[in-house]
N, C-alpha and C positions, 0 to 999 in steps of 0.2 A: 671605344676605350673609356671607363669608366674614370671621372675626374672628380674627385672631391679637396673643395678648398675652404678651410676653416679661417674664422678670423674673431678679433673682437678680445682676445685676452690679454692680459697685464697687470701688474701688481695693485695689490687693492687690500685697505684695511681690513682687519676681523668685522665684520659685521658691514661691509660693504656690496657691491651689486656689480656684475656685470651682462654683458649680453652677446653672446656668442651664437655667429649667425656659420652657413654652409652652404655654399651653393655647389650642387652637382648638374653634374655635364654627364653625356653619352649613356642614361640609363632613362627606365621609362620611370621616371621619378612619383608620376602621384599614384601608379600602384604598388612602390614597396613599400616594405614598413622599416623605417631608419628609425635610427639610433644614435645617441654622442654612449661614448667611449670614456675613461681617460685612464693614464697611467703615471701614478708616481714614481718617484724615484728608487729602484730596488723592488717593485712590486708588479705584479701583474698587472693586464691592462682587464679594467672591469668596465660593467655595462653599467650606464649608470641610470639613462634613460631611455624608453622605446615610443614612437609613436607608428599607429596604425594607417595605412591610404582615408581612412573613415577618421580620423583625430582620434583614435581612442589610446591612450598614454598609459602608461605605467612607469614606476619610480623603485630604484632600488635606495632599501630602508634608509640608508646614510645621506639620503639627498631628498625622500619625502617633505613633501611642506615648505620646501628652501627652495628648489629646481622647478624648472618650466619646461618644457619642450613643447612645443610649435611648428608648424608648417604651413608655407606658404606654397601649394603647388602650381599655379600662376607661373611664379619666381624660380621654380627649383631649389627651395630654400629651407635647410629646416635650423629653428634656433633653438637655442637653453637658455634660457633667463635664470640667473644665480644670485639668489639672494642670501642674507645672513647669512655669508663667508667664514667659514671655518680656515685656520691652518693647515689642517688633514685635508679638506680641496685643493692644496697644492696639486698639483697636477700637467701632466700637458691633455689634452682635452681633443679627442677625433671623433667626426662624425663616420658612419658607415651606415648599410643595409642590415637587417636585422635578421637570419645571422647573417655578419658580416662576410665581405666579400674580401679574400684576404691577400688578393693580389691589390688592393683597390685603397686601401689608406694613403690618407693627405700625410699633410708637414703636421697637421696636428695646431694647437694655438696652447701657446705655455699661460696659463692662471696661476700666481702665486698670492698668498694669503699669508699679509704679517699678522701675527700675533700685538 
């Protein structure tokens, strides 16, 4: 049974930083290719970042240059580094398998961004 548990988020200035980490259980972790997720309030849940078994990343446009994703496959661990916080980051923030496995979502980890 696939187990994904998110953590690491909480309220943080416009222009501040966090680090949200994920560790999964029950999947062969360093050949899929994961993903964080997130979904605001009233809005779909979008991809926001992907990483490859090989580290090779991609960014959707709205998180470019600001966002990090990482993996530790040692750990079963994959993170987002979030830098220069936007408002619009509000979000709750899920890690998953790229594409997602959609019986398989965590609790998610709520990032909110004051203005």
């Amino acid at each position: 049974q696939v187990q994904l548990v998110e953590s690491g988020g909480g309220l943080v200035q416009a222009g501040g930083s966090l680090r949200l980490s994920c560790a999964a259980s029950g999947i062969r972790f360093s050949i899929n290719v994961m993903g964080w997720y997130r979904q605001a309030p009233g809005k779909r849940r979008e991809l926001v970042a992907g990483i490859s078994s090989s580290g090779r990343t991609n960014y959707a446009d709205s998180v470019k240059g600001r966002f990090t994703i990482s993996r530790d496959n040692a750990k079963n661990t994959v993170y987002l580094q979030l830098n220069s916080l936007k408002p619009e980051d509000t979000a709750v923030y899920y890690c998953n398998k790229y594409p997602p496995d959609l019986g398989s979502w965590g609790q998610g980890t709520q990032v909110t961004v004051s203005s």
